[in-house]
N, CA, C, O and CB atoms as a CASP TS submission, in Angstrom:
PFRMAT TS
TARGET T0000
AUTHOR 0000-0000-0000
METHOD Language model
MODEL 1
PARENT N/A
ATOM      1  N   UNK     1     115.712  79.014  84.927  1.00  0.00           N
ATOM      2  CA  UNK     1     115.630  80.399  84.486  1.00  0.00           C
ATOM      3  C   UNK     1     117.059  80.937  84.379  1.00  0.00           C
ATOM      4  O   UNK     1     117.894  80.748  85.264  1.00  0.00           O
ATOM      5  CB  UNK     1     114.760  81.266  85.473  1.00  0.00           C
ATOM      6  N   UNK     2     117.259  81.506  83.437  1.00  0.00           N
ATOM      7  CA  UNK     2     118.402  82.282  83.113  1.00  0.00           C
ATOM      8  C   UNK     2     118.727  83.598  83.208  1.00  0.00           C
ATOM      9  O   UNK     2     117.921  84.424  82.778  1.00  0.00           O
ATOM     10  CB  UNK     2     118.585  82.136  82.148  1.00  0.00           C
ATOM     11  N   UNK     3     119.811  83.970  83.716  1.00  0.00           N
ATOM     12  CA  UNK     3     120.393  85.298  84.484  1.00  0.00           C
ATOM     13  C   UNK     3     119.256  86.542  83.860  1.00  0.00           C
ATOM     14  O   UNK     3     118.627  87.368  84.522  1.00  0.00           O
ATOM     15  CB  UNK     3     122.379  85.677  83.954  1.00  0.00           C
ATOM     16  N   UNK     4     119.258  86.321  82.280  1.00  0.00           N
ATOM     17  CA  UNK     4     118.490  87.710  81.216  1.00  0.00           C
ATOM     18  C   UNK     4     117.231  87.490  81.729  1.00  0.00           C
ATOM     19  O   UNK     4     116.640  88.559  81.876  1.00  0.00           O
ATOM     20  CB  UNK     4     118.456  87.608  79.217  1.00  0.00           C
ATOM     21  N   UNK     5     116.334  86.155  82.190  1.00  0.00           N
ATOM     22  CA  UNK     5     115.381  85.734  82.319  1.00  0.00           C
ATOM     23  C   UNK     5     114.493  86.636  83.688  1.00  0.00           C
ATOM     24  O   UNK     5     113.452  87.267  83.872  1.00  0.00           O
ATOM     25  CB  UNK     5     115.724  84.315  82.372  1.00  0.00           C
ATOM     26  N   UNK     6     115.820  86.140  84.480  1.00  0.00           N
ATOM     27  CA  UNK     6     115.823  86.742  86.217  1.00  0.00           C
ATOM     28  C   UNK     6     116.214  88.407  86.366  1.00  0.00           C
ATOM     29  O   UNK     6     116.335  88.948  87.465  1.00  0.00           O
ATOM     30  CB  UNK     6     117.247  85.787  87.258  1.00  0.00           C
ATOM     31  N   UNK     7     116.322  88.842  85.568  1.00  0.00           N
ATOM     32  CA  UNK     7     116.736  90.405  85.578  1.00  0.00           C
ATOM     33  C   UNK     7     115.805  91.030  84.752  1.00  0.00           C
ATOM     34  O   UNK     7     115.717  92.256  84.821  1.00  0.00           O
ATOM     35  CB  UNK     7     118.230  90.761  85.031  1.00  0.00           C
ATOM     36  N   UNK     8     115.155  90.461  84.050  1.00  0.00           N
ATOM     37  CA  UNK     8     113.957  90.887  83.184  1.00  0.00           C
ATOM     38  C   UNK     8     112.762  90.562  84.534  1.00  0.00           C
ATOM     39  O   UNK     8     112.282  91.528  85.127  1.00  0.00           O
ATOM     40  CB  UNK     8     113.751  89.759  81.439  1.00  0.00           C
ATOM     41  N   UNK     9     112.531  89.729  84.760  1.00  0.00           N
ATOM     42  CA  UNK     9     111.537  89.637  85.724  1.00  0.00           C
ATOM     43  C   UNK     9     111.348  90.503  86.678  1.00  0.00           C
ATOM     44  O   UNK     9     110.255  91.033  86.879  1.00  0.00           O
ATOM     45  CB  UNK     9     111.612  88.671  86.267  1.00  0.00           C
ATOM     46  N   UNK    10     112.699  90.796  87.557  1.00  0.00           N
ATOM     47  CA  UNK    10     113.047  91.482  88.623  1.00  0.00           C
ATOM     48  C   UNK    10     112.911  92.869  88.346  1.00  0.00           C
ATOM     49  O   UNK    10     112.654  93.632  89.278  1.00  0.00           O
ATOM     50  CB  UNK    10     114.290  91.150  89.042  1.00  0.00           C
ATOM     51  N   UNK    11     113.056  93.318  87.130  1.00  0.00           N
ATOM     52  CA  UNK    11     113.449  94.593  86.687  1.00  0.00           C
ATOM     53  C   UNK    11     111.921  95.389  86.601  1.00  0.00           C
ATOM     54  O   UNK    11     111.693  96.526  87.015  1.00  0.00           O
ATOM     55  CB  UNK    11     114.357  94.472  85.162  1.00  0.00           C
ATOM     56  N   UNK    12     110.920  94.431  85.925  1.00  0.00           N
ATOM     57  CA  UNK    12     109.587  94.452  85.910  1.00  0.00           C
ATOM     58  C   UNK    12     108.918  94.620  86.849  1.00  0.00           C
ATOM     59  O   UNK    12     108.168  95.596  86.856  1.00  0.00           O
ATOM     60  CB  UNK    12     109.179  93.637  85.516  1.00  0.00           C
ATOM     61  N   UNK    13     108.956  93.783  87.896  1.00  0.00           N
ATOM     62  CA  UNK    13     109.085  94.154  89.288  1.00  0.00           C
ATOM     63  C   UNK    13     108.986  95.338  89.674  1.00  0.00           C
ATOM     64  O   UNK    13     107.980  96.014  89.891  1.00  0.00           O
ATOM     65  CB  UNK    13     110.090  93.834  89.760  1.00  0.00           C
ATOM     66  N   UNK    14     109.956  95.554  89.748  1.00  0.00           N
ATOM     67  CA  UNK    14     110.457  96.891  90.655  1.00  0.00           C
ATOM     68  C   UNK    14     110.135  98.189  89.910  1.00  0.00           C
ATOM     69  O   UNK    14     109.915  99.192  90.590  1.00  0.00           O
ATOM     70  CB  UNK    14     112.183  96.902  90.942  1.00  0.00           C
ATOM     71  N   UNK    15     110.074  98.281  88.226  1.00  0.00           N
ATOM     72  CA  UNK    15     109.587  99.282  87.757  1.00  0.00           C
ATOM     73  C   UNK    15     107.622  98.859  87.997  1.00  0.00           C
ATOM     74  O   UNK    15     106.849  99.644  87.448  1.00  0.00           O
ATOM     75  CB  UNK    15     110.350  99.473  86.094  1.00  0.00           C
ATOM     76  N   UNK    16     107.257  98.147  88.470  1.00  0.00           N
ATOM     77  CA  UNK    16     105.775  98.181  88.734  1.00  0.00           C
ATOM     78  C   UNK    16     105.764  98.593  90.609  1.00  0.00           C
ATOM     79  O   UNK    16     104.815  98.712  91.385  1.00  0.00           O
ATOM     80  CB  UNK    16     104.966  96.360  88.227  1.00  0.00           C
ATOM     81  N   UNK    17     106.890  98.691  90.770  1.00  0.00           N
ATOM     82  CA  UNK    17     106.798  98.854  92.106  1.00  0.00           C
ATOM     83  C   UNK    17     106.788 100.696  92.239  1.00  0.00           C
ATOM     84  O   UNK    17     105.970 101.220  92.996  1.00  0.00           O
ATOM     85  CB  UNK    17     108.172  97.952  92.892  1.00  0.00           C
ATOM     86  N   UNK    18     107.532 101.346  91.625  1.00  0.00           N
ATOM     87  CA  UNK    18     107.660 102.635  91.107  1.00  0.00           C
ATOM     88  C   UNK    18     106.722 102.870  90.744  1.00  0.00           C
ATOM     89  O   UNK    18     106.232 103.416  91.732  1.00  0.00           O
ATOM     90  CB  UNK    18     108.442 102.930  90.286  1.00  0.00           C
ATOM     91  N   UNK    19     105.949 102.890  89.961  1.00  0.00           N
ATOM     92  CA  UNK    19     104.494 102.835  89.333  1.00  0.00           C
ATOM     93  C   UNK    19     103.274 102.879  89.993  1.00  0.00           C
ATOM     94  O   UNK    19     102.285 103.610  89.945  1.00  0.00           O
ATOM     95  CB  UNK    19     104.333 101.774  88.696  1.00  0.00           C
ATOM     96  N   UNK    20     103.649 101.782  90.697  1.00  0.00           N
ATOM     97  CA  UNK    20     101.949 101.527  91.525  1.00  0.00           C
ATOM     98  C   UNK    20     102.181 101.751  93.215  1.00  0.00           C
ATOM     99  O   UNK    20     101.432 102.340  93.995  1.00  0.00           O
ATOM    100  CB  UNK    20     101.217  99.474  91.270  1.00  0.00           C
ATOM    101  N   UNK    21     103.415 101.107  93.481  1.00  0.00           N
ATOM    102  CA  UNK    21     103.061 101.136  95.094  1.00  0.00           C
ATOM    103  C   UNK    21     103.979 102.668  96.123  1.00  0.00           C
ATOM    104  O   UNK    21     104.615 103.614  95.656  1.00  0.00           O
ATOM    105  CB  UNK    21     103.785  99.249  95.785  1.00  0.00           C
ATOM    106  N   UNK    22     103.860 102.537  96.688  1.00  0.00           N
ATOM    107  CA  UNK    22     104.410 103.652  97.839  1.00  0.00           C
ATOM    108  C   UNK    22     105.625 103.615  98.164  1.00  0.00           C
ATOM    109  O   UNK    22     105.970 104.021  99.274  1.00  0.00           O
ATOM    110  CB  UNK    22     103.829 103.594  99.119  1.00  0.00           C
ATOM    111  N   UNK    23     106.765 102.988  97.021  1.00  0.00           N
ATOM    112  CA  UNK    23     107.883 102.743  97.587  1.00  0.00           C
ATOM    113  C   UNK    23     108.913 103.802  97.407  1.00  0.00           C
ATOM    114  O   UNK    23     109.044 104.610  96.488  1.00  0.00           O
ATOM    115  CB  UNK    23     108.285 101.575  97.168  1.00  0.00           C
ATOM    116  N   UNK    24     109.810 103.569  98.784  1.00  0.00           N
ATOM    117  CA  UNK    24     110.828 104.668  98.783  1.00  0.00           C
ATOM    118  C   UNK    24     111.508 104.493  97.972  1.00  0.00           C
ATOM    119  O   UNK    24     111.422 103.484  97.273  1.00  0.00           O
ATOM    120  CB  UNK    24     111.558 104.906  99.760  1.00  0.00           C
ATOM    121  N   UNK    25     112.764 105.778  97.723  1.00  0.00           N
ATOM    122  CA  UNK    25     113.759 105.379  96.617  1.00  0.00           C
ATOM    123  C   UNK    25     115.021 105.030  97.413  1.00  0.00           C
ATOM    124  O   UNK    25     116.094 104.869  96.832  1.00  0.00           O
ATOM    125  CB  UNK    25     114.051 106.617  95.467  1.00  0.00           C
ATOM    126  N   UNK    26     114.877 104.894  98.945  1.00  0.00           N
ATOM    127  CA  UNK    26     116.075 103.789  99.346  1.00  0.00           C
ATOM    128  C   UNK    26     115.344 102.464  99.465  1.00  0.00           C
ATOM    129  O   UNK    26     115.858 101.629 100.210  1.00  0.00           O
ATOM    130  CB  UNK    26     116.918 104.131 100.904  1.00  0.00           C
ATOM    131  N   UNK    27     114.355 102.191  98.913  1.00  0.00           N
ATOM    132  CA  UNK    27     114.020 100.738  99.137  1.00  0.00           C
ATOM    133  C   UNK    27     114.585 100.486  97.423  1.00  0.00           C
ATOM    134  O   UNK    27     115.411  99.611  97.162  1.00  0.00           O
ATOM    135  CB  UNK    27     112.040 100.309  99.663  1.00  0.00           C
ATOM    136  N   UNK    28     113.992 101.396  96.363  1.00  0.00           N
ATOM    137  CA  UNK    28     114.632 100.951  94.915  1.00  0.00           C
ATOM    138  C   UNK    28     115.518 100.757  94.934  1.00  0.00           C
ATOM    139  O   UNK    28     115.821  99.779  94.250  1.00  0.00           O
ATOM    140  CB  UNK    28     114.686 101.558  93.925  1.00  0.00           C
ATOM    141  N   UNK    29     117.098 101.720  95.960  1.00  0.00           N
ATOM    142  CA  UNK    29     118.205 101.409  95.863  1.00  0.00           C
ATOM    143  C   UNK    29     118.699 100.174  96.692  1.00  0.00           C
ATOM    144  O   UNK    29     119.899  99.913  96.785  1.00  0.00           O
ATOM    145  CB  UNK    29     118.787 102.462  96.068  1.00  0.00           C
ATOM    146  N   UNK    30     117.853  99.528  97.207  1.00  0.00           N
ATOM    147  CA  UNK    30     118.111  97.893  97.780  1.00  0.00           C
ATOM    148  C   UNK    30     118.133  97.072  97.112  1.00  0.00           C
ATOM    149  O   UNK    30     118.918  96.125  97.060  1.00  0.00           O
ATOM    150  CB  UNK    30     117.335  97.300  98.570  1.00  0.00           C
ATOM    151  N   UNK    31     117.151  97.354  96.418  1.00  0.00           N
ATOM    152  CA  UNK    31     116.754  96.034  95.406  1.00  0.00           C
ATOM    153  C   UNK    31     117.648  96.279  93.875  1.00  0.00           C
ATOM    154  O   UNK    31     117.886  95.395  93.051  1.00  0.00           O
ATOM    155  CB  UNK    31     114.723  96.034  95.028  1.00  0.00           C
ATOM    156  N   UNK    32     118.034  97.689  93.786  1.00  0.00           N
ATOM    157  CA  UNK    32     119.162  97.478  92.717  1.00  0.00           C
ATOM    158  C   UNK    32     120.723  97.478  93.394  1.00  0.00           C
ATOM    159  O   UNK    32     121.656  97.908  92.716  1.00  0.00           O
ATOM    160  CB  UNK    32     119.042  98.775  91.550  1.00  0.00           C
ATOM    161  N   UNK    33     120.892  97.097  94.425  1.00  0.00           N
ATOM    162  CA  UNK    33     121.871  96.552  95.390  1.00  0.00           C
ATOM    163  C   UNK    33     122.477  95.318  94.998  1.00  0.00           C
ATOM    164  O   UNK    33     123.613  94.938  94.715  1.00  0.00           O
ATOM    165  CB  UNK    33     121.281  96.345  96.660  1.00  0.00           C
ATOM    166  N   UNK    34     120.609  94.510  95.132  1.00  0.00           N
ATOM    167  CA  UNK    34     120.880  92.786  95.011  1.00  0.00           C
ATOM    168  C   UNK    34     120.458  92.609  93.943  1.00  0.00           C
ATOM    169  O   UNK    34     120.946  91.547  93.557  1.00  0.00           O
ATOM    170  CB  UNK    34     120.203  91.704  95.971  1.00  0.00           C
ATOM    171  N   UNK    35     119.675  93.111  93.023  1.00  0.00           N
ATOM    172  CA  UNK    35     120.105  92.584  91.254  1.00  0.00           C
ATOM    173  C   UNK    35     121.615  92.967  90.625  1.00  0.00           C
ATOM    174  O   UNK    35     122.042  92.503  89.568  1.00  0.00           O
ATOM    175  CB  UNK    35     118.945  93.478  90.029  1.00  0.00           C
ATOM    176  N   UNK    36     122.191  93.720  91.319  1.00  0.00           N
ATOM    177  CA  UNK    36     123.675  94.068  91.287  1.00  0.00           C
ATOM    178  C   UNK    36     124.649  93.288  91.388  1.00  0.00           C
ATOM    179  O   UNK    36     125.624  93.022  90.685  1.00  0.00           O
ATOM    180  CB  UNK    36     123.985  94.793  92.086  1.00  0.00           C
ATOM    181  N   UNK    37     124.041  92.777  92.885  1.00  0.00           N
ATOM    182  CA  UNK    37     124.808  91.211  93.408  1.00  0.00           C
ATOM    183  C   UNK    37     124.766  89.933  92.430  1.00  0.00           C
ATOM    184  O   UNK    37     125.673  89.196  92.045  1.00  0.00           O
ATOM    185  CB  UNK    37     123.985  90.588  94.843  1.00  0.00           C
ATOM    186  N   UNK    38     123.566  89.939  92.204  1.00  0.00           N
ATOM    187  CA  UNK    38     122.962  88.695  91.417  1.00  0.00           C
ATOM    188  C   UNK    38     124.031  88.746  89.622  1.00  0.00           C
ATOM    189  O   UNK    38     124.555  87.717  89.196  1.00  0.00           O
ATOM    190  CB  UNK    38     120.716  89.082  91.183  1.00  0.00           C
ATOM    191  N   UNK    39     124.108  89.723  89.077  1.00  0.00           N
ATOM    192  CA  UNK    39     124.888  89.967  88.173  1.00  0.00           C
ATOM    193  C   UNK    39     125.854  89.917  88.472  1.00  0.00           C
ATOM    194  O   UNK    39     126.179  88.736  88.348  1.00  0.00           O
ATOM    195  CB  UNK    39     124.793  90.777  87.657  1.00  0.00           C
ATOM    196  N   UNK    40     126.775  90.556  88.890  1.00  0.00           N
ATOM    197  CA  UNK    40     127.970  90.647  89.359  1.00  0.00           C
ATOM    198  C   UNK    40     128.609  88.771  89.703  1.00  0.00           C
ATOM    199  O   UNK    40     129.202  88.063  88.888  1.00  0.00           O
ATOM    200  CB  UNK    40     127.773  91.778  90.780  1.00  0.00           C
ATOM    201  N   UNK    41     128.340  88.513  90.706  1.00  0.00           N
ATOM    202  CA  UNK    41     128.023  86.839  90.966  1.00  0.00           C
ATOM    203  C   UNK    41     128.511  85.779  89.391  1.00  0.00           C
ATOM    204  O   UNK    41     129.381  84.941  89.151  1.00  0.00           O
ATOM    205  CB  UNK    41     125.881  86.678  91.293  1.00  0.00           C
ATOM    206  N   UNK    42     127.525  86.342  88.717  1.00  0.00           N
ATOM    207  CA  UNK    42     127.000  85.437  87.349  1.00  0.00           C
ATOM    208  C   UNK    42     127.756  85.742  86.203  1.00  0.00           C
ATOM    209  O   UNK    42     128.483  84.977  85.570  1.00  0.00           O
ATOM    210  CB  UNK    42     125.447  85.711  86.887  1.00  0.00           C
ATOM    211  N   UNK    43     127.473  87.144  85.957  1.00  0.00           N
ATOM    212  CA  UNK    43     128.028  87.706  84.548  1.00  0.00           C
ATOM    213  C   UNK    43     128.897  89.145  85.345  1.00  0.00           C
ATOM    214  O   UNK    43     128.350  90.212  85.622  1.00  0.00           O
ATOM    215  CB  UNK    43     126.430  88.219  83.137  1.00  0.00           C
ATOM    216  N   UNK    44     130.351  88.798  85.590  1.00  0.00           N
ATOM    217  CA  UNK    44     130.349  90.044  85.996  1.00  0.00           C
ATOM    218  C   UNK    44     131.157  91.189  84.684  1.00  0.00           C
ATOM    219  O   UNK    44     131.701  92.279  84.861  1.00  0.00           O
ATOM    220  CB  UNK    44     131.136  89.944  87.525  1.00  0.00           C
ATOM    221  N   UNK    45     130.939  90.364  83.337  1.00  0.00           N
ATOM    222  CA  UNK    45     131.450  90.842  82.152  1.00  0.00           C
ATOM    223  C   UNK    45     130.438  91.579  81.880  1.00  0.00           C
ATOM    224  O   UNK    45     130.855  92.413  81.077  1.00  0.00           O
ATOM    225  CB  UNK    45     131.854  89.935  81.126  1.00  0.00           C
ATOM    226  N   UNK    46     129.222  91.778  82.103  1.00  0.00           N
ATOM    227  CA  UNK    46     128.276  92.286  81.249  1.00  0.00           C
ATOM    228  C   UNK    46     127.543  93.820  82.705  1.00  0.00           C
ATOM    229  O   UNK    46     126.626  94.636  82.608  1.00  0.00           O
ATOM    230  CB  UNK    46     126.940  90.577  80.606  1.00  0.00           C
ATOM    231  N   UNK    47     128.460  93.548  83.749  1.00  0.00           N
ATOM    232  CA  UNK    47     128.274  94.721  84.942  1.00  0.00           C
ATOM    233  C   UNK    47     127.831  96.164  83.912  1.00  0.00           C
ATOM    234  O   UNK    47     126.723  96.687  84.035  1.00  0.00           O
ATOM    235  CB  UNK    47     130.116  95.027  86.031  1.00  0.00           C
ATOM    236  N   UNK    48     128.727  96.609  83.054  1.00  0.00           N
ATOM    237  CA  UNK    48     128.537  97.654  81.987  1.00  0.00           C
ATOM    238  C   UNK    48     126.947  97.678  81.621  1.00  0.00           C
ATOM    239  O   UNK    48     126.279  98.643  81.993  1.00  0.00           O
ATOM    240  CB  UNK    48     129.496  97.285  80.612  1.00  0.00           C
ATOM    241  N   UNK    49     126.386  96.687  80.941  1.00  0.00           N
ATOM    242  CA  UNK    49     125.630  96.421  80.600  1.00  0.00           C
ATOM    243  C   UNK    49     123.875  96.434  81.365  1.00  0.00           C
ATOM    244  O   UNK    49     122.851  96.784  80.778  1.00  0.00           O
ATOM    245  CB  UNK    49     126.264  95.578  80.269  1.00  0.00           C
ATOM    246  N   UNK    50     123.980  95.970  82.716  1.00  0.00           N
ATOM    247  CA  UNK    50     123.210  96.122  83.595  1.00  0.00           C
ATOM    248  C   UNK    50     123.326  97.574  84.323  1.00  0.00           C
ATOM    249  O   UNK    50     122.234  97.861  84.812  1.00  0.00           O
ATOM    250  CB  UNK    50     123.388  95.036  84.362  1.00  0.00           C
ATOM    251  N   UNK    51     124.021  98.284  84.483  1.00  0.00           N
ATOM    252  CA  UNK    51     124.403  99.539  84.802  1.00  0.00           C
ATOM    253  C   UNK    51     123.362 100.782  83.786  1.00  0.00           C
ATOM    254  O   UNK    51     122.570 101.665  84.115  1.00  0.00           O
ATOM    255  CB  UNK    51     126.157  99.548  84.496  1.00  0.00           C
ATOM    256  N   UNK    52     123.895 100.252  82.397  1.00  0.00           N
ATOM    257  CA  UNK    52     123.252 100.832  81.573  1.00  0.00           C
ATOM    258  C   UNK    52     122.196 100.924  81.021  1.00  0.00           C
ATOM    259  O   UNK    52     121.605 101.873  80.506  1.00  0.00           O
ATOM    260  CB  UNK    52     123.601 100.812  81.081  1.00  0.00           C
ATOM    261  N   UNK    53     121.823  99.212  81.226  1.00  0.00           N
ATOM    262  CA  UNK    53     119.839  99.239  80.754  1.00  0.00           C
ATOM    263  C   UNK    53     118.844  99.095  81.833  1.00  0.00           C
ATOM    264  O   UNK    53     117.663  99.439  81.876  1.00  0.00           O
ATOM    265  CB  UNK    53     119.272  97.812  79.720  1.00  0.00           C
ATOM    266  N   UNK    54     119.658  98.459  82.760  1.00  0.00           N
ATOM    267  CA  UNK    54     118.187  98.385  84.482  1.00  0.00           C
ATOM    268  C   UNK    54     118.408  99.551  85.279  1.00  0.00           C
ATOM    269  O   UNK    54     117.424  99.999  85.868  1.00  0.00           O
ATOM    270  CB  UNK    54     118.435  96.808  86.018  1.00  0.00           C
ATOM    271  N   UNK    55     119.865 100.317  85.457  1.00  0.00           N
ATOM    272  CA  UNK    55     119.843 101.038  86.379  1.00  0.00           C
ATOM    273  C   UNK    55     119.189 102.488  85.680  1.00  0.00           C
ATOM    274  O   UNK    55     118.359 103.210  86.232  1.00  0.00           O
ATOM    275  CB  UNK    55     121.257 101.025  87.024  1.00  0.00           C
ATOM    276  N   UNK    56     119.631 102.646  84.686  1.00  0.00           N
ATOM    277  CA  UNK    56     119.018 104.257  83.943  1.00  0.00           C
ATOM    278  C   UNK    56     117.443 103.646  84.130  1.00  0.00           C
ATOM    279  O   UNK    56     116.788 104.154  85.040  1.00  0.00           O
ATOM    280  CB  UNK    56     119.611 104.753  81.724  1.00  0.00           C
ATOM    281  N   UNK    57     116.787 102.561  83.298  1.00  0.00           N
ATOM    282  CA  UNK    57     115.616 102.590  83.453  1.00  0.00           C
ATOM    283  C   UNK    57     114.566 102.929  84.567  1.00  0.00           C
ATOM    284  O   UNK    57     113.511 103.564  84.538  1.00  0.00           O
ATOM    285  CB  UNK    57     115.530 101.758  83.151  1.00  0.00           C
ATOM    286  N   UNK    58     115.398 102.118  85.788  1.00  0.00           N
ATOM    287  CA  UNK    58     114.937 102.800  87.089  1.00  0.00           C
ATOM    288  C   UNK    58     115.110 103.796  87.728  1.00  0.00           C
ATOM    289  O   UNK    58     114.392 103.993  88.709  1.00  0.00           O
ATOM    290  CB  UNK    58     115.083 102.344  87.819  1.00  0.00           C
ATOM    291  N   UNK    59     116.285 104.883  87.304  1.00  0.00           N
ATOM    292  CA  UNK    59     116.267 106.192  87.099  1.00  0.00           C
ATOM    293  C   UNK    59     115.126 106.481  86.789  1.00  0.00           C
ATOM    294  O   UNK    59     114.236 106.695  87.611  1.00  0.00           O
ATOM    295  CB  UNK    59     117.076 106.646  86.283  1.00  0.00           C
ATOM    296  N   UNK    60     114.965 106.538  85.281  1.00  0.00           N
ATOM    297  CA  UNK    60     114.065 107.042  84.467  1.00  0.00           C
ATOM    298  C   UNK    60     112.593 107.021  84.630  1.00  0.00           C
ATOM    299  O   UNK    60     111.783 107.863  84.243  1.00  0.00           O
ATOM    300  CB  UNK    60     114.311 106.557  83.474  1.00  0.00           C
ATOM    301  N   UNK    61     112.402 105.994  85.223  1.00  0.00           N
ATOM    302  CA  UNK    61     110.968 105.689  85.915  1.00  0.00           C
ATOM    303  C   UNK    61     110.806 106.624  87.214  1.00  0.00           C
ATOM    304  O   UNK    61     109.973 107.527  87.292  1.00  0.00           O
ATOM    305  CB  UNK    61     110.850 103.990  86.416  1.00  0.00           C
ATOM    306  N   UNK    62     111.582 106.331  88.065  1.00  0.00           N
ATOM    307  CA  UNK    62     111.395 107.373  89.363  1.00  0.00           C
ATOM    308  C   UNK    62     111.130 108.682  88.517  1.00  0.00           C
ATOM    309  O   UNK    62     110.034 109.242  88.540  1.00  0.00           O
ATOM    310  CB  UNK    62     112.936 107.550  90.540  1.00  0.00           C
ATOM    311  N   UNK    63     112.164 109.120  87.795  1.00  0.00           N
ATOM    312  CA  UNK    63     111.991 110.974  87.687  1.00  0.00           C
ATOM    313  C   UNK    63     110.899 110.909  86.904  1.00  0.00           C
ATOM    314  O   UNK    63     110.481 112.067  86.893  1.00  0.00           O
ATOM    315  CB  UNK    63     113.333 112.074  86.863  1.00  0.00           C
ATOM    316  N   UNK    64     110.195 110.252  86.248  1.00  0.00           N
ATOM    317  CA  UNK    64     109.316 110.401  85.420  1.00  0.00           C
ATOM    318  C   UNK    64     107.898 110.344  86.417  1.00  0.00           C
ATOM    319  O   UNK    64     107.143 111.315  86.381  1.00  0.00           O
ATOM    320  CB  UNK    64     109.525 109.323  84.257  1.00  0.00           C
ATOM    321  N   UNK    65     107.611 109.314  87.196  1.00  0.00           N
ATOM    322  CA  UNK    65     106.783 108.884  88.000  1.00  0.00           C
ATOM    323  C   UNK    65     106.476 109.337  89.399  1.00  0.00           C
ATOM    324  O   UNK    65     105.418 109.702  89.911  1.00  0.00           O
ATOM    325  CB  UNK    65     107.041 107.864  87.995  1.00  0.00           C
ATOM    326  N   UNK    66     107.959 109.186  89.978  1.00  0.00           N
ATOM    327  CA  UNK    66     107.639 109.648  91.326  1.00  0.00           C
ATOM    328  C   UNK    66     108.688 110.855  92.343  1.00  0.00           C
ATOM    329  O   UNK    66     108.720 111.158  93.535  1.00  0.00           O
ATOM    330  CB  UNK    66     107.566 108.244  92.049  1.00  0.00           C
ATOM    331  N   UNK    67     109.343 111.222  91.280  1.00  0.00           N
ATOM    332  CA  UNK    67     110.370 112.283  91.822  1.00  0.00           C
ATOM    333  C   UNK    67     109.752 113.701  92.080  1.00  0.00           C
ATOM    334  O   UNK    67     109.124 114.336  91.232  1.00  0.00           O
ATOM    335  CB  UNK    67     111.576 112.469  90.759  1.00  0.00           C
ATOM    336  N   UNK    68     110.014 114.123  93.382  1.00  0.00           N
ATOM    337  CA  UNK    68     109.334 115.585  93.556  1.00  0.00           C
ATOM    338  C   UNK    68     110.077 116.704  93.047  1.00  0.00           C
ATOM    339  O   UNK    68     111.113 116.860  93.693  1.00  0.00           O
ATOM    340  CB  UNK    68     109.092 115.936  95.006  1.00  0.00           C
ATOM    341  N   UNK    69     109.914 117.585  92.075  1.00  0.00           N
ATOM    342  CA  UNK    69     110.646 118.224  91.638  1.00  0.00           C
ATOM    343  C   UNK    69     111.559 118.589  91.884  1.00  0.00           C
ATOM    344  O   UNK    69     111.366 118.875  93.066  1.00  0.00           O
ATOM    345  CB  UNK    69     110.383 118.728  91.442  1.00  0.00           C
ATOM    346  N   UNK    70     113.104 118.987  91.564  1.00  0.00           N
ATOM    347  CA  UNK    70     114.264 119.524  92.325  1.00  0.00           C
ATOM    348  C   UNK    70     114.485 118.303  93.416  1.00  0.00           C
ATOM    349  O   UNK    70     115.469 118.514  94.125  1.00  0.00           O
ATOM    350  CB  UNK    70     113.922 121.129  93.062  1.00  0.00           C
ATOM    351  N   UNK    71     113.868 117.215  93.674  1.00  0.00           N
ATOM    352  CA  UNK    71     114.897 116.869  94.767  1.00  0.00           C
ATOM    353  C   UNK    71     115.355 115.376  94.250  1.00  0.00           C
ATOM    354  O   UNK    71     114.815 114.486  93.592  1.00  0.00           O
ATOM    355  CB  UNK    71     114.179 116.879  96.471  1.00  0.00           C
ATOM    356  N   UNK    72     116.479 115.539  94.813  1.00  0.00           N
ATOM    357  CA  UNK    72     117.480 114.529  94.229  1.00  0.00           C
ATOM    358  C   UNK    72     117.560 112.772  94.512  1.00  0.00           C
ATOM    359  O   UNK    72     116.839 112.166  95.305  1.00  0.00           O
ATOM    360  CB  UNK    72     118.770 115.098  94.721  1.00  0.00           C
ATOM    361  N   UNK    73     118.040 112.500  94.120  1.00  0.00           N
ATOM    362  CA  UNK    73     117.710 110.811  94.661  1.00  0.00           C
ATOM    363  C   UNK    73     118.266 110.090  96.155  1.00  0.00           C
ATOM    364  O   UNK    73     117.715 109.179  96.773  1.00  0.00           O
ATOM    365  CB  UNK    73     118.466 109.778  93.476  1.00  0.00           C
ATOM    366  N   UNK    74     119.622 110.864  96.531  1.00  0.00           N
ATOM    367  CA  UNK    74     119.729 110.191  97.411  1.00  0.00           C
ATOM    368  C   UNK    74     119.141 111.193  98.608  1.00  0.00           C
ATOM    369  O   UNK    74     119.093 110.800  99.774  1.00  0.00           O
ATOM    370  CB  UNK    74     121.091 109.643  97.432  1.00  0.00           C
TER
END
């Protein structure tokens, strides 16, 4: 499996984790910790890149899904 392969999977993941289960948003910020790591590690040319399409997405999912109005992420 390849890095796009493993960050697509993972990413899926965790936005079904937002979605369906009870998870905190310091547990989201763990797990975009170590897909962080995992990039960084591998491709750390494309850091820009993962910043910009997994981390907004999982933004975007929390405020959309599970953010209580007005309050902030961390």
């Amino acid at each position: 499996m390849n890095l796009a392969e493993f960050l697509a999977r993972e990413a899926d993941g965790l936005c079904c984790s937002i979605l369906h289960d009870s998870i905190e948003w310091v547990d989201v910020e763990i797990r975009i910790a170590r897909l962080r790591e995992v990039c960084l590690e591998q491709a750390p040319d494309k850091m820009d890149l993962f910043e910009g399409l997994y981390v907004r997405r999982f933004h975007r999912f929390w405020e959309q899904w599970r953010k209580p109005d007005g309050q902030p992420y961390d």
